[in-house]
C-alpha positions, 0 to 999 in steps of 0.5 A: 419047205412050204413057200410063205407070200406076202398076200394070197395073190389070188384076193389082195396084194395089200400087207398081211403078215407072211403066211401060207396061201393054202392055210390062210387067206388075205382080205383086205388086210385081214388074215382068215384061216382058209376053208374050202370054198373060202372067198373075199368080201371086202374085209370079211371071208365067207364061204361061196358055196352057201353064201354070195357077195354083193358089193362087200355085203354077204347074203346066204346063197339061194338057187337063183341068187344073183346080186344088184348093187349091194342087194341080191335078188332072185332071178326067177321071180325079180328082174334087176334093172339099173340097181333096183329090183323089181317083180318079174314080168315076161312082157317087160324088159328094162328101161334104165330103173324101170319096166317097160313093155317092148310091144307098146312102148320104146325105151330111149335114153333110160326114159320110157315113151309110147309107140308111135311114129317116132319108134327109134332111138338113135344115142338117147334121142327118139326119131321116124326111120321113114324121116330119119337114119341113124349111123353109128349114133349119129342121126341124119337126114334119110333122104334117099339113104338106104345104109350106113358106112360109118357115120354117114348115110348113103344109098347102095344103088348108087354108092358103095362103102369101101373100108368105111370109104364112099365110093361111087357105084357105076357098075361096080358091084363089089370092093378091092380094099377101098376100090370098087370093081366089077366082079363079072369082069375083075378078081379082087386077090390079095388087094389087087385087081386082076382081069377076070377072064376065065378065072373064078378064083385066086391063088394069092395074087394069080387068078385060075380057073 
């Protein structure tokens, strides 16, 4: 006895008439007799291995076919930028709706300016790396900063990040969860700093040699 669903579960749980999900299929309320290949688009059925959907519009399937918004475009010769298609160019990428040349310009923000010293972009703002460092999208002041530990700039000749924490350096070279240590003279096993002596490793928290 074939078992009847309410809708095709695979396309839409909306109320068709009871039926059987390998005869017919579900769209959005409409009832299709299922082909092979047979896919959803929106209200319409359509057959995926000849045709693609592009935001409930169907267009017939070229070999480099590929959707942008509602339009389909093709990849080899078009690029796809921000819903809007434009000719291929391979000195170009994207920059929100439009072309811009990577060598010569930077793209910050969507918006398409030329190189120069400001030559970053840190959350849609343009900076000088030589001035300025961007930590997790925020921009600060570079100073003596050489790295990040989250959102603050530090210096790693002098301050160590330690699980997002900072901490001073002194001869520590490495961290023990948020603590720094000295790995010439302390293992760090399982979060516990342990006298190095002759060990160079750990089996779970007992350092051996």
């Amino acid at each position: 006895i074939p078992i009847f669903l309410v809708a095709d579960l695979a396309l839409s749980k909306k109320s068709c008439r009871p039926h059987d999900p390998d005869v017919k299929i579900c769209c959005n309320r409409r009832l299709y007799r299922r082909h092979p290949n047979s896919k959803c688009c929106g209200s319409l059925v359509f057959n995926s291995a000849e045709k693609i959907c592009c935001d409930r519009k169907v267009y017939p399937r070229g070999a480099n076919s590929a959707c942008c918004g509602s339009s389909i475009f093709d990849q080899i010769t078009e690029i796809c930028c921000g819903d809007t298609i434009l000719p291929r160019d391979s000195t170009s990428e994207c920059c929100g709706t439009g072309l811009y040349r990577p060598k010569e310009q930077v793209c910050c923000g969507g918006r398409i300016y030329p190189n120069g010293l400001q030559s970053e972009c840190c959350s849609g703002e343009l900076y000088n790396p030589q001035m300025h460092i961007c930590c997790d999208s925020k921009l600060s002041v570079k100073g003596s900063a050489t790295h990040c530990c989250l959102t603050k700039p530090y210096n790693s000749a002098t301050q160590l990040c330690c699980k997002d924490i900072l901490r001073f350096k002194g001869s520590a070279d490495s961290c023990c969860g948020t603590t720094p240590f000295n790995s010439t003279i302390q293992l760090c096993c399982e979060g516990q700093l342990k006298f190095k002596g002759s060990a160079n490793a750990c089996c779970k928290d007992v350092p051996f040699n």
